[in-house]
BADREN-805220 format. One line per field, with one value per residue: residue in one letter; x, y, z of N, C-alpha, C in turn; residue number from 1. Coordinates in pm, whole numbers, plus 50000, padded with zeros to 5 digits. Each point is the difference from the previous one (the first is absolute). Layout:
# BADREN-805220
residuo c(A	...)
npx c(X	...)
npy c(Y	...)
npz c(Z	...)
capx c(X	...)
capy c(Y	...)
capz c(Z	...)
cpx c(X	...)
cpy c(Y	...)
cpz c(Z	...)
num c(NUM	...)
END
This chain:
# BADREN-805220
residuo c(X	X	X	X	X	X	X	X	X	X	X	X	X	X	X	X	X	X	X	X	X	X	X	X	X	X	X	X	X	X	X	X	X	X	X	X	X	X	X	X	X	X	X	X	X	X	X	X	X	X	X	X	X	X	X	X	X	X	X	X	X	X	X	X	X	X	X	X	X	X	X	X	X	X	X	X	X	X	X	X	X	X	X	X	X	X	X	X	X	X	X	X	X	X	X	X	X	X	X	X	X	X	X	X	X	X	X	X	X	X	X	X	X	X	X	X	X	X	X	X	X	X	X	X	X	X	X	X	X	X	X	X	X	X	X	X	X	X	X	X	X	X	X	X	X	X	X	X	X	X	X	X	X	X	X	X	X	X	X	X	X	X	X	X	X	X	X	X	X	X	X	X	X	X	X	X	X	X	X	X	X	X	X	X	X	X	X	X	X	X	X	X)
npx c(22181	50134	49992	49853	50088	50102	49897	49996	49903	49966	50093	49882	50043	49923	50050	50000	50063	50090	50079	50081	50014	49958	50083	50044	50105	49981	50005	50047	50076	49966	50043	50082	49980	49997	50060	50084	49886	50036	49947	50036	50061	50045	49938	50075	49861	49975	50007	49972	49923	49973	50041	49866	49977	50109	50153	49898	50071	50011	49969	50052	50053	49954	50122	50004	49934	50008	50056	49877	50092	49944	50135	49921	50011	50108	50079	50020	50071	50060	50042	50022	50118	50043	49900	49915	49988	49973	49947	50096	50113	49956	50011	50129	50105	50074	49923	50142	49965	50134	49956	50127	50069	49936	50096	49990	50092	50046	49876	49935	49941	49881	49837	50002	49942	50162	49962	50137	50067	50102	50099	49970	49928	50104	49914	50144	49967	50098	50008	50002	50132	49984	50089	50088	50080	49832	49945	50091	50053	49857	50028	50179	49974	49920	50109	50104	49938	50004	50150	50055	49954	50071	50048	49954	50141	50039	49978	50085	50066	50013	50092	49933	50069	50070	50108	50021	50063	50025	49988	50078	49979	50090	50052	50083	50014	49885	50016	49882	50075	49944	50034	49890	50049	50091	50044	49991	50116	49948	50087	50068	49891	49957	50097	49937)
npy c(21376	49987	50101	49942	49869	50085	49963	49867	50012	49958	49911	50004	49879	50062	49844	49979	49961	49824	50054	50032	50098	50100	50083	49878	50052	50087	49865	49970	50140	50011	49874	49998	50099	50049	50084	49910	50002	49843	50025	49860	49954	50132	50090	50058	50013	50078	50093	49971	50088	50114	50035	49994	49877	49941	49902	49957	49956	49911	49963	49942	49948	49879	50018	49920	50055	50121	49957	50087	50135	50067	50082	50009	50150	50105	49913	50047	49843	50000	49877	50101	50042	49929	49882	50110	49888	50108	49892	49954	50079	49923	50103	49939	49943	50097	49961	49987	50051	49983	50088	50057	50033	50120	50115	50132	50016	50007	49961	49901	50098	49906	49978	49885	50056	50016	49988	49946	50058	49890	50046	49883	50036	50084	50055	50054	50101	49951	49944	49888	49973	49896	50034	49873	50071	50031	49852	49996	50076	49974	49882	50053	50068	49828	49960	50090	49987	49850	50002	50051	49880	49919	50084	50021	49916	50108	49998	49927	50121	49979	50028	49936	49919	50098	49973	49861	49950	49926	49907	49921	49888	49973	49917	50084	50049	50067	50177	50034	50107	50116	50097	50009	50112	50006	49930	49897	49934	49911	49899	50130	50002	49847	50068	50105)
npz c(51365	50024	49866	49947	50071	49952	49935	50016	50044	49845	49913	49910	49984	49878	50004	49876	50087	49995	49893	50099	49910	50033	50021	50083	49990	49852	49894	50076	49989	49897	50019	50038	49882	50144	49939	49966	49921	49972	49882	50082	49871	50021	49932	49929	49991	50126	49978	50144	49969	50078	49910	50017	49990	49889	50014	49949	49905	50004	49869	50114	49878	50128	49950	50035	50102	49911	50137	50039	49997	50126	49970	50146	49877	50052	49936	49872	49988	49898	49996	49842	49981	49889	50009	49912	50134	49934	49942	50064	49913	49866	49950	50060	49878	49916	49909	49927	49882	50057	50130	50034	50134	49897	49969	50140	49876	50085	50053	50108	50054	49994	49888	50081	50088	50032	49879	50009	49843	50012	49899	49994	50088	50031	49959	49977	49973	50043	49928	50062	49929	49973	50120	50052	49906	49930	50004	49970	49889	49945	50020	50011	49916	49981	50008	50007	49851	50032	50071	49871	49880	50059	49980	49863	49971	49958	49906	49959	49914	49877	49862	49904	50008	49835	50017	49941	50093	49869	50101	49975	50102	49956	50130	49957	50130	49911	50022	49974	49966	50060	49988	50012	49919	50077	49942	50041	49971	50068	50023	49952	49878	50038	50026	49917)
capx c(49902	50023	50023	49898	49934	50028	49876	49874	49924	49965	49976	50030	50083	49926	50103	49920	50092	49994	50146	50059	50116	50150	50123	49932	49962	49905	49852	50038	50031	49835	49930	49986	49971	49828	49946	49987	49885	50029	49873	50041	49932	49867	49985	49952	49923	49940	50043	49811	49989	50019	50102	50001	50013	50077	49974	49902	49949	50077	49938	50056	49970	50097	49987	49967	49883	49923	49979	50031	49976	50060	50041	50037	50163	49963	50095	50042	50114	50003	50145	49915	50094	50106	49920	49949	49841	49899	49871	49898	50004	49948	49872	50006	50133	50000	50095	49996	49972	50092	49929	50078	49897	50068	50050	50064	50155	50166	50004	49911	49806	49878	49918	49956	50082	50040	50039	50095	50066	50118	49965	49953	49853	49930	50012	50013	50024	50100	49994	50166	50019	49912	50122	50010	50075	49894	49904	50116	50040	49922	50014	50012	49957	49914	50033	49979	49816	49908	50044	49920	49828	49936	50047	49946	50069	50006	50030	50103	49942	50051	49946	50040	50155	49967	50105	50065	50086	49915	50103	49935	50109	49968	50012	50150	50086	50039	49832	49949	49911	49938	49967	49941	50071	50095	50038	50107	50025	50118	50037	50019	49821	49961	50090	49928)
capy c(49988	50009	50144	50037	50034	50146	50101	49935	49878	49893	49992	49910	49984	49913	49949	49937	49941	49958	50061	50106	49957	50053	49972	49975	50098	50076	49901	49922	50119	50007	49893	50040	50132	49969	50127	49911	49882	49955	49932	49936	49930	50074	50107	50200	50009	50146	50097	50076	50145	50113	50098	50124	49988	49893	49871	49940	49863	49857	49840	49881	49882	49939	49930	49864	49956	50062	50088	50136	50063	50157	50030	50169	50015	50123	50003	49843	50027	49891	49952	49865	49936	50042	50094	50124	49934	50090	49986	50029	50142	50077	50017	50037	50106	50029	49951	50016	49895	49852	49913	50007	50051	50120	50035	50095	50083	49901	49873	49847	50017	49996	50076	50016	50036	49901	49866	50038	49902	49976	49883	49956	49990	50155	50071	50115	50156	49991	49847	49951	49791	49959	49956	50051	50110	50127	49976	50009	50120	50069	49945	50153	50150	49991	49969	50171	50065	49962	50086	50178	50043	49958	50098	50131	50114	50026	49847	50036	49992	49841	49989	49848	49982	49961	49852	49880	49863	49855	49906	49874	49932	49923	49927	49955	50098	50101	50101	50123	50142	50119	50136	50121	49895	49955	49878	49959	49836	49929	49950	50117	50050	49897	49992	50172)
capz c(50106	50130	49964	50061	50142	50053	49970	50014	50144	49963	49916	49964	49894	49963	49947	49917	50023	50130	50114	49913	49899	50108	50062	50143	50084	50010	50066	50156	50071	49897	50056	50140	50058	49995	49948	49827	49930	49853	49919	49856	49908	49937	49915	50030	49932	49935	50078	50036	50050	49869	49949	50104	50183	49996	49995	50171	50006	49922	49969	50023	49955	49996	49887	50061	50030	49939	50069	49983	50148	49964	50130	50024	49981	49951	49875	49939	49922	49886	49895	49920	49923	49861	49918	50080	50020	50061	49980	50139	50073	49900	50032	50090	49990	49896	49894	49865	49877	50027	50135	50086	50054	50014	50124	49959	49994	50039	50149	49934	50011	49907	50015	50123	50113	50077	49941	49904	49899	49927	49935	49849	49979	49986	49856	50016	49933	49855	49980	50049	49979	50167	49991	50108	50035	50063	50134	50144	50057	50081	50160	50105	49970	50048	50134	50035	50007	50088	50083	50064	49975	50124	50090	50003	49885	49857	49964	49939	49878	49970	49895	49958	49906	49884	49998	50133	49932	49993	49946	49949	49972	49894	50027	49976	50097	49914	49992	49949	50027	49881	50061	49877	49883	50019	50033	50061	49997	50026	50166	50123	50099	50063	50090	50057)
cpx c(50060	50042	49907	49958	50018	49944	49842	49997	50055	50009	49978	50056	49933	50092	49922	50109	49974	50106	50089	50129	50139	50101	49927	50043	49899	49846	49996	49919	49817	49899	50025	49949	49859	49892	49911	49904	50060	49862	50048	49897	49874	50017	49856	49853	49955	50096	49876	50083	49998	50091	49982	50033	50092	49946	49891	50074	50049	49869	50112	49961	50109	50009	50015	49861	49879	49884	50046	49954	50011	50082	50039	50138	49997	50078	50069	50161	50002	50141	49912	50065	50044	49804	49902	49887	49912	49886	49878	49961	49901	49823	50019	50113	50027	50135	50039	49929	50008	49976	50109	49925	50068	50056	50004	50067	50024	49973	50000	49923	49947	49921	49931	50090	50043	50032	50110	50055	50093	50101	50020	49818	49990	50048	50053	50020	50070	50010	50107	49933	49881	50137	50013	50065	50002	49945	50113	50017	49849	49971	49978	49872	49891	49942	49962	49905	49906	49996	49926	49852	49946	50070	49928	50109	50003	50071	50153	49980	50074	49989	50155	50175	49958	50047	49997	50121	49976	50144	49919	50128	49993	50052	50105	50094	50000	49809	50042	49941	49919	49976	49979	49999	50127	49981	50165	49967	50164	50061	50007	49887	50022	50081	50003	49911)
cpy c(50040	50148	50051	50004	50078	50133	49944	49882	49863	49998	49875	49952	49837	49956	49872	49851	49956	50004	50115	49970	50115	49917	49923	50067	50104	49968	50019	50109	50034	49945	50047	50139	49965	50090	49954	49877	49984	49947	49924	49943	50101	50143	50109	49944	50111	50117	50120	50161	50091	50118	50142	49956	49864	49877	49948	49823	49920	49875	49895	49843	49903	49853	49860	49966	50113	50108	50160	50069	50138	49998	50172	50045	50167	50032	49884	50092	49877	49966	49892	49925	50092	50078	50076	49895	50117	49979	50082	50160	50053	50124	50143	50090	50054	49898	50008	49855	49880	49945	50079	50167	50160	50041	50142	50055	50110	49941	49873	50007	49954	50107	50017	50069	49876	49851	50044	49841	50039	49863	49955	50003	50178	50067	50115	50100	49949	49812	49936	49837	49969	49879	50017	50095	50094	49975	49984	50146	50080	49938	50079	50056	49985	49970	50117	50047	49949	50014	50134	50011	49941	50101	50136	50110	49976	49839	50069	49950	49865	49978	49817	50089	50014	49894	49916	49922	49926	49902	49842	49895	49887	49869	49900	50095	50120	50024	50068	50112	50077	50101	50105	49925	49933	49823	49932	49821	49943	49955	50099	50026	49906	50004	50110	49933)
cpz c(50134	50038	50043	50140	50092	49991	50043	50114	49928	49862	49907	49865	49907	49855	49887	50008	50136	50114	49894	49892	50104	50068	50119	50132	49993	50049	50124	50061	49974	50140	50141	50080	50039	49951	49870	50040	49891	49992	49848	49911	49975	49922	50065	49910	49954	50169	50026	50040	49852	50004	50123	50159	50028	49999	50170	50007	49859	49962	49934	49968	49996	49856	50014	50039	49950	50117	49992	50165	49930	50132	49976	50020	49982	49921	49924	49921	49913	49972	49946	49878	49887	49895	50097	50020	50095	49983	50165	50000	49912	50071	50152	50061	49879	49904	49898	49918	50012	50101	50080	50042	50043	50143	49961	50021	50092	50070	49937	50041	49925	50032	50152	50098	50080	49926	49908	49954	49942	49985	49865	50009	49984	49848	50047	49896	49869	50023	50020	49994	50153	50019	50150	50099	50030	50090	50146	50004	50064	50159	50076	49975	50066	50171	50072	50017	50041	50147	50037	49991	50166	50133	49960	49925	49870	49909	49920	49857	49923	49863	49973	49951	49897	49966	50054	49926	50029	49988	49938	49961	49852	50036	49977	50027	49877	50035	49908	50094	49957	50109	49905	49852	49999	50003	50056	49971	50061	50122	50066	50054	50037	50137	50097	50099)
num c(1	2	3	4	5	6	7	8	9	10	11	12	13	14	15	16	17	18	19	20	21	22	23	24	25	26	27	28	29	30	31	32	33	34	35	36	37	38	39	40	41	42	43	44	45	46	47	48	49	50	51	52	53	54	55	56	57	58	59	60	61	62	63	64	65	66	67	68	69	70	71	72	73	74	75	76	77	78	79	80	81	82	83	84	85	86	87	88	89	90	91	92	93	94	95	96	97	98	99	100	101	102	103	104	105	106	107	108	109	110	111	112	113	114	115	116	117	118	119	120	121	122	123	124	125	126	127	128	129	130	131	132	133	134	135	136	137	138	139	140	141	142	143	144	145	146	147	148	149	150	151	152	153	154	155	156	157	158	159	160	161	162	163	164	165	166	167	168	169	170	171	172	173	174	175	176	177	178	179	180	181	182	183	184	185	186	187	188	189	190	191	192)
END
């Protein structure tokens, strides 16, 4: 949110929660920008506008008192966790089978102009674990292109890692590895 206020008057930040799980400084910093509306204890209901002329607008339900608002918005961004909860986008962005929400190769564009994904919620070209190792390394990429899509340049192209390493502790100063097919066991990983 506070990425955003370097592109926007106002943003707001609608939290299904009554405080945050972040670092408190990050909270803190969240809270004090005056740029930033926290809207706690509430959820995204529906997302208003159309594919030809964007996001107009937000239906806001606060989950405690079952109150609803619209608040006027000319763009939305989502962190919606480990599963693809796209229910909201259906209808309105393109999806695979499974619900996660196409992109096209090499960006994280969706089907709309101006709405991009990545991630564990974006289906890309060739299929990758939903892990968090993809959804960090596209961060940057994404970072960048939202950058340039709000400046007017070319977006930089961006295809997933075929690989990751996976570690996993087993909880007695000894991991396990795996890179590719390669496996690995033992205190030395745990100590890597």
């Amino acid at each position: 949110a506070n990425f955003l206020t370097k592109f926007a008057t106002k943003v707001w930040l609608v939290h299904r929660r009554n405080e945050f799980r972040a670092s408190k400084i990050m909270a803190q910093r969240t809270l004090d920008n005056p740029k930033i509306e926290v809207v706690w204890s509430s959820t995204i209901t529906e997302i208003l506008g159309e594919p030809e002329t964007g996001v107009r607008g937000i239906h806001v339900k606060n989950l405690k008192t079952g109150a609803e608002r619209e608040i006027p918005v000319q763009g939305y961004f989502s962190a919606i966790g480990h599963e693809p909860n796209t229910k909201i986008f259906r209808g309105k962005l393109a999806m695979n089978d499974v619900g996660y929400l196409e992109v096209k190769h090499p960006t994280t564009y969706t089907s709309v102009e101006g709405v991009f994904a990545a991630g564990d919620v974006a289906a890309y070209a060739e299929a990758r674990p939903k892990s968090g190792v993809y959804a960090v390394r596209a961060g940057p990429v994404l970072a960048k292109n939202l950058r340039a899509a709000c400046a007017g340049r070319a977006l930089q192209p961006w295809t997933p890692q075929a690989r990751a390493l996976y570690l996993i502790s087993t909880g007695d100063q000894h991991a396990l590895a795996t890179w590719g097919r390669w496996s690995f066991s033992g205190r030395w990983v745990w100590r890597w």
